[in-house]
C-alpha positions as CSV (number, residue, x, y, z in Angstrom):
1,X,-17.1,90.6,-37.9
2,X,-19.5,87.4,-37.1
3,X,-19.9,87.1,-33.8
4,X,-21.2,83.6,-31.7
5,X,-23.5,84.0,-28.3
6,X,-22.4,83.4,-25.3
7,X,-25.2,80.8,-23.1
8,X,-24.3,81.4,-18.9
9,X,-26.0,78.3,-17.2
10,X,-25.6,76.9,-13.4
11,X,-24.4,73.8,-13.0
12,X,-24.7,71.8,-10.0
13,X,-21.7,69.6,-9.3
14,X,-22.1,66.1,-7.5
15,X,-18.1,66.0,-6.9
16,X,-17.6,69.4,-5.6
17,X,-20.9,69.6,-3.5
18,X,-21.9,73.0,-4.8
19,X,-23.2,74.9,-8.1
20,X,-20.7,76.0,-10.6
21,X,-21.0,78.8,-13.0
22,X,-20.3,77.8,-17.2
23,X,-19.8,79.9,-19.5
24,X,-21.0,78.5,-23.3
25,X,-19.4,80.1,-26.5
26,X,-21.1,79.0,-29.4
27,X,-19.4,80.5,-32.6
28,X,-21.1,82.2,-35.1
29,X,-22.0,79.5,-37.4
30,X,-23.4,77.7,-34.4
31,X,-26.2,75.0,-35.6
32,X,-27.2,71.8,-34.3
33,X,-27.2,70.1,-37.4
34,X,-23.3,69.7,-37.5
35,X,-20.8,68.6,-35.1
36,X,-18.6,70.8,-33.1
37,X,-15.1,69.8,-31.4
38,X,-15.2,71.4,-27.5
39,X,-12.9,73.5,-25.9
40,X,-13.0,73.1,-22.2
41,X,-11.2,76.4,-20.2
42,X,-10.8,76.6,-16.6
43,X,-9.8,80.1,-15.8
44,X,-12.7,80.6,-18.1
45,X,-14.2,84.1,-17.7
46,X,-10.6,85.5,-18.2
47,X,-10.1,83.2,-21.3
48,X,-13.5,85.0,-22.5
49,X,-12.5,88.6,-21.1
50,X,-8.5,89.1,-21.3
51,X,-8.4,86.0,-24.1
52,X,-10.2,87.1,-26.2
53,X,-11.5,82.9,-27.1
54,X,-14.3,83.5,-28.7
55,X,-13.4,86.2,-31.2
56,X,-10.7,84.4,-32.0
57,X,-12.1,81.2,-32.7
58,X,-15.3,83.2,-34.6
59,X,-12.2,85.1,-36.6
60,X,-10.3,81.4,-37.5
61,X,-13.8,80.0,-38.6
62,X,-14.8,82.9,-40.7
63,X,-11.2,82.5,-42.3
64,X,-11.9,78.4,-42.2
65,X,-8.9,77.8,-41.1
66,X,-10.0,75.6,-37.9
67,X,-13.3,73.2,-37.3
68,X,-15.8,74.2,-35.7
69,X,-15.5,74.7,-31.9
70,X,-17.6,75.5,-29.0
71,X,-15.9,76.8,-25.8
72,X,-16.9,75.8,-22.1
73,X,-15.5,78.3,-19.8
74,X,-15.5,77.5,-16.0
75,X,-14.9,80.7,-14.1
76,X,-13.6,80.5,-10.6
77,X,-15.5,82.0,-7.2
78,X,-12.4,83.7,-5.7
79,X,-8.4,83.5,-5.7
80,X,-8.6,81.3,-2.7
81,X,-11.7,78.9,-4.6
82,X,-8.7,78.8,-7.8
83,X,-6.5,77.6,-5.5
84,X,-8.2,74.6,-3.9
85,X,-9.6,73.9,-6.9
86,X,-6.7,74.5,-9.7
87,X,-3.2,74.0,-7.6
88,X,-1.5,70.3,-7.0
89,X,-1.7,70.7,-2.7
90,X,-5.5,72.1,-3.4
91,X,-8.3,69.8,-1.4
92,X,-10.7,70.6,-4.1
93,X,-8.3,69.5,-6.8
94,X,-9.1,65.7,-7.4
95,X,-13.3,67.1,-7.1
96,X,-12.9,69.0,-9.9
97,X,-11.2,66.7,-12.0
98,X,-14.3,64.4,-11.6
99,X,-16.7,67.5,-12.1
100,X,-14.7,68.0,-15.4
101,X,-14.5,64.4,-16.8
102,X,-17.5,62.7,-15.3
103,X,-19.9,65.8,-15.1
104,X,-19.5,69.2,-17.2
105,X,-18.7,66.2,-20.2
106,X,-21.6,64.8,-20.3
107,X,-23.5,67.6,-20.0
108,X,-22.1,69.5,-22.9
109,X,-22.5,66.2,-24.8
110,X,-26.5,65.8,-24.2
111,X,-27.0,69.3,-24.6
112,X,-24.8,70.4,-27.5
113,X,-23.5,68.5,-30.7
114,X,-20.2,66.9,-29.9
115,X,-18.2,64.3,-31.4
116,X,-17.7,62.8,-28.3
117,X,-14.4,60.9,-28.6
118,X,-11.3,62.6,-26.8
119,X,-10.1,63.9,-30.1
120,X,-12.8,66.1,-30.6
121,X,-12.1,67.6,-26.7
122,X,-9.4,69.9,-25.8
123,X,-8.3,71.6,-22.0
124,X,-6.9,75.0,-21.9
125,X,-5.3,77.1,-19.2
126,X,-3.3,79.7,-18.1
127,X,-0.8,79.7,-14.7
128,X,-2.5,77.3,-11.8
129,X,-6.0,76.6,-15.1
130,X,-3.3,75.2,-17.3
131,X,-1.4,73.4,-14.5
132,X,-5.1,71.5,-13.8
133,X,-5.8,71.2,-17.1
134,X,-2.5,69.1,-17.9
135,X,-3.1,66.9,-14.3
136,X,-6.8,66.3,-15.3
137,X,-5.7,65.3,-19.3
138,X,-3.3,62.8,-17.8
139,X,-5.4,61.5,-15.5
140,X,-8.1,61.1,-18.1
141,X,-6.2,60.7,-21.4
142,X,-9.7,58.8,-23.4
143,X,-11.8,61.8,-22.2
144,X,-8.9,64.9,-23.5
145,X,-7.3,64.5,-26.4
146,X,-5.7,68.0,-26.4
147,X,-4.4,70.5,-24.0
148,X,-3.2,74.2,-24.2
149,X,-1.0,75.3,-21.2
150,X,-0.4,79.0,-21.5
151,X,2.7,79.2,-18.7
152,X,1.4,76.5,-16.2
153,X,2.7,75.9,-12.7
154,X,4.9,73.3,-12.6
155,X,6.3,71.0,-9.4
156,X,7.3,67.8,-8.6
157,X,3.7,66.8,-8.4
158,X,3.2,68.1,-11.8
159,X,6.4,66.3,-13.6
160,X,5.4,62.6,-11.8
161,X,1.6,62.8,-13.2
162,X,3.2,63.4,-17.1
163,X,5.9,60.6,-16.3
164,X,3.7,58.4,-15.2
165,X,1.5,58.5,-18.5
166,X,1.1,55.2,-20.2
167,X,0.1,56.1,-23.9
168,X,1.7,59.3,-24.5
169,X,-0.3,59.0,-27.8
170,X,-3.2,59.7,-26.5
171,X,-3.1,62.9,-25.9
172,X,-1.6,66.0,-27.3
173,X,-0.1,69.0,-26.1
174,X,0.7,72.6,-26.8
175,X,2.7,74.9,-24.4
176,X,4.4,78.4,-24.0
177,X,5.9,80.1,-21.4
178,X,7.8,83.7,-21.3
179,X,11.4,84.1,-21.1
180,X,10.3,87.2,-18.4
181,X,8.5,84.3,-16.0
182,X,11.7,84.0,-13.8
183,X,9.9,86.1,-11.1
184,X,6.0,86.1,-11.0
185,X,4.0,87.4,-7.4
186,X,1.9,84.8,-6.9
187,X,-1.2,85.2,-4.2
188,X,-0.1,82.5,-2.1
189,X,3.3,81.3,-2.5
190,X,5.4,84.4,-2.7
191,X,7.5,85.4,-6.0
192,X,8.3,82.0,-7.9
193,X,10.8,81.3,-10.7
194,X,8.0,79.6,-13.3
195,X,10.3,79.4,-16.4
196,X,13.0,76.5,-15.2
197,X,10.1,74.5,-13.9
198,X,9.0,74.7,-17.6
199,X,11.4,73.9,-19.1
200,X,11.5,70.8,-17.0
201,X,8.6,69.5,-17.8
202,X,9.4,70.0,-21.7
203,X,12.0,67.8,-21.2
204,X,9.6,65.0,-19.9
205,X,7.3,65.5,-22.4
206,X,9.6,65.3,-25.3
207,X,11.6,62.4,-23.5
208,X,7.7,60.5,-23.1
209,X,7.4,61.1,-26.8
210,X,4.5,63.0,-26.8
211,X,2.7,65.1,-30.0
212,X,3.8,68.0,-28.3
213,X,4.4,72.0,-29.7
214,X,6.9,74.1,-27.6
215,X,7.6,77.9,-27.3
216,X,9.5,80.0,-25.4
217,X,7.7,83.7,-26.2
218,X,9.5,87.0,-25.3
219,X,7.0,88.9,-21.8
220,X,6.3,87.8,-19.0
221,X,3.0,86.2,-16.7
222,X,0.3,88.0,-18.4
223,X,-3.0,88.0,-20.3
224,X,-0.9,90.5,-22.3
225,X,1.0,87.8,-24.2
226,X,-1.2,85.2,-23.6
227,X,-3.8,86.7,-25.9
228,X,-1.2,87.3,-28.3
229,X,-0.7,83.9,-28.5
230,X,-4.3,82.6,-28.8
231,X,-4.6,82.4,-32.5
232,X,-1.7,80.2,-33.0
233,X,-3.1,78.0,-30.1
234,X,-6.4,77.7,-31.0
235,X,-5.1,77.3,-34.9
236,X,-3.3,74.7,-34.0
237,X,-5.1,72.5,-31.9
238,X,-8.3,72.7,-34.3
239,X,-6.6,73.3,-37.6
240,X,-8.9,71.1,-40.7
C-alpha cells in the first residue's frame, strides 16, 4: 500500500489569540509540481486516527478514482476548547471561522500547491466539526466549495445560517446521519435526539436547491460508522 507523510506544524492564529496545532496529509504521490484540491477537517486528529483520511484518500488515488488531495487536519486542545470553538453558543466560534478562512487558507496556499478557487476546497466534520464546518462554508461560500457533515449538530442557529444562503450554487454538500442518533451523551448538553434535527435541515437544503447528497446509514454516533463511510465521502467530493 502507498502511503503519503504526515507534516505537524504550529500555527499561530491572529483571530483566536493563540497557537494552533495542523496536521498536514500529503498523499503518496505528493509533488509540488502538480496541483492538489484541499481538504480542510476540524476534529482533525480523529479524522486522521478513527477516520482513517489519509489511507483512504492514498487508497482512492492509487485506484485513480479521485484528484489529488491534501488534507489539513485541525485537532482540538480539550472537550471544553471543541466546544467554544466548534458549537453555535461557543465564544470562540466566529474566531475560528476567521482563523479558517482568512488564516489556515492562506497558509496552505503559499506553502503547498493549491488551486486556490473554492472548488478546489472542501470542509469536513463529524458531530459539533461538521456543525462548524457547514456555519463557516455558509458564511464563506467563495472560500468552500464543498462540505462533508458526518452527523452534525443541528439547531435553530444552524437551520437560519443555511436559509439565509444567497447562491445555494456555490457550494456543495454531502451529509449522513444514523438512524441509531435518536439518543447520543453529549459532554455538555445531556442526551440529545440528533437524527430529527437532521432531517430538518435536509429539508432546507433540498428546499434552497442546493448540489446536495443525502443518507440515512443504519448505527449510531460513532467513528465506527463514520469510517465506514469515508470512501464514499471522500469519492464523492473529489471524484475526476
Amino acid at each position: 500500500m502507498k502511503q503519503g507523510k504526515i507534516e505537524e506544524i504550529n500555527f499561530y492564529s491572529e483571530a483566536l489569540g493563540e497557537e494552533m496545532q495542523i496536521l498536514i496529509h500529503l498523499p503518496y504521490n505528493y509533488t509540488p509540481l502538480y496541483k492538489y484540491a484541499v481538504l480542510f477537517g476540524s476534529d482533525g486528529k480523529d479524522y486522521i486516527q478513527y477516520g482513517r483520511v489519509g489511507r483512504v484518500i492514498d487508497e482512492l488515488l492509487d485506484q485513480e478514482e479521485i484528484e489529488d488531495v491534501i488534507f489539513v487536519g485541525i485537532p482540538y486542545k480539550s472537550v471544553s476548547e471543541r466546544r467554544r470553538m466548534y458549537h453555535p453558543e461557543g465564544d470562540k466560534r466566529e474566531a475560528y471561522t476567521r482563523f479558517l478562512a482568512h488564516e489556515l487558507v492562506p497558509y496552505i496556499d503559499e506553502n503547498y500547491p493549491t488551486y486556490q478557487v473554492g472548488a478546489g476546497r472542501a470542509l469536513s466534520g463529524d458531530s459539533l466539526a461538521a456543525t462548524i464546518s457547514l456555519v463557516t462554508a455558509a458564511k464563506y461560500p467563495n472560500i468552500f466549495g464543498k462540505v462533508i457533515l458526518h452527523s452534525p449538530y443541528v439547531d435553530q442557529f444552524v437551520l437560519d445560517k443555511i436559509e439565509a444562503v444567497q447562491d445555494p450554487s456555490n457550494f456543495s454538500i454531502y451529509h449522513v446521519i444514523g438512524t441509531g442518533e435518536t439518543e447520543v451523551q453529549t459532554q455538555v448538553d445531556g442526551v440529545q435526539d440528533f437524527l430529527q434535527p437532521n432531517r430538518a435541515l435536509k429539508e432546507v437544503i433540498e428546499r434552497k436547491g442546493f448540489d446536495y447528497f443525502y443518507e440515512e446509514f443504519e448505527g449510531n454516533h460513532t467513528w465506527k460508522f463514520w469510517q465506514k463511510d469515508m470512501p464514499r465521502a471522500i469519492r464523492q467530493t473529489f471524484e475526476h
